[in-house]
C-alpha positions in Angstrom: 0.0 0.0 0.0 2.6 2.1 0.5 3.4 2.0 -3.0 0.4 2.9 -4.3 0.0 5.9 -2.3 3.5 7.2 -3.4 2.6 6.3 -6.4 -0.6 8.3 -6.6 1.7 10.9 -4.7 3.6 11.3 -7.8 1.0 10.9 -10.0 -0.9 13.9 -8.4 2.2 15.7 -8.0 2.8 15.1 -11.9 -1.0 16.8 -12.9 -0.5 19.5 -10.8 3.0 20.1 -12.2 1.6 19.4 -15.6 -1.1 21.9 -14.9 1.4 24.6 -14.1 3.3 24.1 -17.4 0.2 24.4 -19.2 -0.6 27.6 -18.0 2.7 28.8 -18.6 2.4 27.4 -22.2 -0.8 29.7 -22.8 -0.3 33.5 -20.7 -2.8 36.0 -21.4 -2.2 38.2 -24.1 -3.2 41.8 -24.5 -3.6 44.6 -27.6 -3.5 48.3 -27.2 -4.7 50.9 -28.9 -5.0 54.3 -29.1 -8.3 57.0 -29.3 -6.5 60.4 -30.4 -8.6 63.1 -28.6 -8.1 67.3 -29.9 -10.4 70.1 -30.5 -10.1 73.4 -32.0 -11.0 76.8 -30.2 -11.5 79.5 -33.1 -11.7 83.1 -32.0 -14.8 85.0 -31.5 -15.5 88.7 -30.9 -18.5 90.3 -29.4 -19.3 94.2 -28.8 -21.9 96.1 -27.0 -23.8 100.0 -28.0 -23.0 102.7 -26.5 -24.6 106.0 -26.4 -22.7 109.7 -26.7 -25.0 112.5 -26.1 -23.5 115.9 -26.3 -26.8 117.5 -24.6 -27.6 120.9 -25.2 -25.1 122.9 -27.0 -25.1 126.8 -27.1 -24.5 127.8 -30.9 -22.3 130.9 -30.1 -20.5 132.5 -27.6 -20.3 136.0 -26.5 -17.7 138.4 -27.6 -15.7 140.0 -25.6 -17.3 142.8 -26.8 -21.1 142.5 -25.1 -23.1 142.2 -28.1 -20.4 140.5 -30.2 -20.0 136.9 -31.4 -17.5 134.6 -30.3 -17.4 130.8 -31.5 -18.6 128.8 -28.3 -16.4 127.0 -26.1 -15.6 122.9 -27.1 -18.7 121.0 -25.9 -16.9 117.5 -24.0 -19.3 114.7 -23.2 -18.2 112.9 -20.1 -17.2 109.6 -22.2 -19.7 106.3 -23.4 -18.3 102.8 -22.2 -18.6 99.8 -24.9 -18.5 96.4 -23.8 -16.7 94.0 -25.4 -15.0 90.6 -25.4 -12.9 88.8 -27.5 -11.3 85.3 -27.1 -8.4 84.6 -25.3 -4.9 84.5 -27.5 -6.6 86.7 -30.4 -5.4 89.6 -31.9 -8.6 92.3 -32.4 -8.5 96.0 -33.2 -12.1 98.4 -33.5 -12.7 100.1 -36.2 -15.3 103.2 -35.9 -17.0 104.4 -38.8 -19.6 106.7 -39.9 -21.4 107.5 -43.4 -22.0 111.4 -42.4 -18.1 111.4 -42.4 -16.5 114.3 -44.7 -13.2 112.7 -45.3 -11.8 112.3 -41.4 -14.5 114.3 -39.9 -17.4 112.9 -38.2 -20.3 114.7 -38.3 -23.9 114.6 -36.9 -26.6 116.2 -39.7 -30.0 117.9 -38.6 -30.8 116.4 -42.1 -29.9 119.4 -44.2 -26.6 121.4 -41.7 -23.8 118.9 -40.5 -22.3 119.8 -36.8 -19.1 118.4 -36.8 -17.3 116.6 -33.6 -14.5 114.1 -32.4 -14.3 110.9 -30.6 -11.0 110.0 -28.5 -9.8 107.2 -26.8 -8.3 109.1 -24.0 -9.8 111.5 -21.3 -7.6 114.8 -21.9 -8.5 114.5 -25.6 -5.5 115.4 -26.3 -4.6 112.1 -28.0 -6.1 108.9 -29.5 -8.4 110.6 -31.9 -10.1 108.4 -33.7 -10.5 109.0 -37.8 -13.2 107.3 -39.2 -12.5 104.4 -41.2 -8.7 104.9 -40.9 -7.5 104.3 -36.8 -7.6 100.3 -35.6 -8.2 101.1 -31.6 -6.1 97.8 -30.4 -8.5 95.6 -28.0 -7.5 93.2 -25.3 -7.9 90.1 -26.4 -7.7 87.9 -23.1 -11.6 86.1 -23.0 -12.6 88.5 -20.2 -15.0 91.0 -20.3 -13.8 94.6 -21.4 -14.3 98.2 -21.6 -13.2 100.9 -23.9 -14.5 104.2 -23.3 -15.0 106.6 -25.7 -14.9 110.8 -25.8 -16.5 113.5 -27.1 -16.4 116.5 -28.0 -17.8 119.1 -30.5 -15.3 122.0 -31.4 -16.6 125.0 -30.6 -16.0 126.8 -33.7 -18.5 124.3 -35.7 -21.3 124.9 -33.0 -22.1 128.2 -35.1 -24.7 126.2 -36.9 -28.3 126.5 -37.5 -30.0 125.5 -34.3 -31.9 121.7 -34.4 -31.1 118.4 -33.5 -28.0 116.6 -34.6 -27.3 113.1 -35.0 -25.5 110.8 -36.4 -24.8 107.0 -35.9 -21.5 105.1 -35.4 -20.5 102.0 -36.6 -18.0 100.2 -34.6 -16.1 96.6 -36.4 -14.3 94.7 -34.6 -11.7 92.9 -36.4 -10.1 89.6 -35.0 -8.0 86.8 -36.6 -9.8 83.6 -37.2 -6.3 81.8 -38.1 -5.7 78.8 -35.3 -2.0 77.7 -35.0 -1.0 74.6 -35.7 
């Protein structure tokens, strides 16, 4: 008996040992692949209205004669903030334009007399006048909302005009690159 159980020992030794090289004849195998993930984020501008209302103007100043005309002081209007944003990483300039324009005047029209006036990207208005059609105003391009403030003002020596209302409307572009680096 003892024979037999040693060799069943063996023999069940043998399987399990047998067993082992069999799963070491077959591993597991595994494949990869890949899922290639991108997107592309194009540009985009947006701008708001404003309003710039010069309020009542007197059309002539007094002399220093009493009696006498003298043109009228320069009529400022305190400013008009436009909102705009514009994407992140974009280059963007504004543009303001108007059709009463007479060359790089803007003017306002009662529909028959033009009042002429300037707009000015800085406070003093002593610089950044903008000419229509001609000055890119350079935005901030960052995706967060934005400001730019304009300024007016009407000279006073074109305020000696026939009295009425004056408008005119502006028409502010913004130009932005739509080109995405590769």
């Amino acid at each position: 008996m003892n024979c037999s159980r040693i060799l069943i020992t063996l023999l069940a030794g043998a399987g399990m040992i047998a067993g082992a090289d069999q799963a070491m004849a077959n591993p597991t195998t595994t494949a990869q692949g890949v899922v290639d993930v991108s997107a592309t984020l194009t540009a985009a501008c947006y701008i708001g209205n404003g309003t710039l209302a010069f309020g009542d103007i007197v059309s002539i100043g007094e002399g220093a004669t009493p009696g006498t005309k003298a043109d009228a002081a320069d009529k400022d209007v305190d400013s008009s903030a436009i909102n705009y944003v514009c994407s992140n990483g974009a280059t963007a300039t504004l543009q303001i334009d108007s059709e009463l324009k007479s060359g790089s005047q803007l003017r306002m029209t009662d529909g028959t007399h033009y009042l002429a006036y300037n707009i000015y990207t800085d406070p003093s208005r002593t610089s950044g006048l903008v000419t229509p059609a001609l000055t890119n105003v350079s935005l901030t391009a960052d995706g967060n909302n934005q400001t730019i403030t304009l300024y007016g003002r009407v000279p006073g020596a074109s305020a000696n005009q026939v009295i009425g209302y004056y408008s005119d409307t502006l028409t502010l572009t913004v130009s932005y690159d739509t080109n995405v680096p590769v």
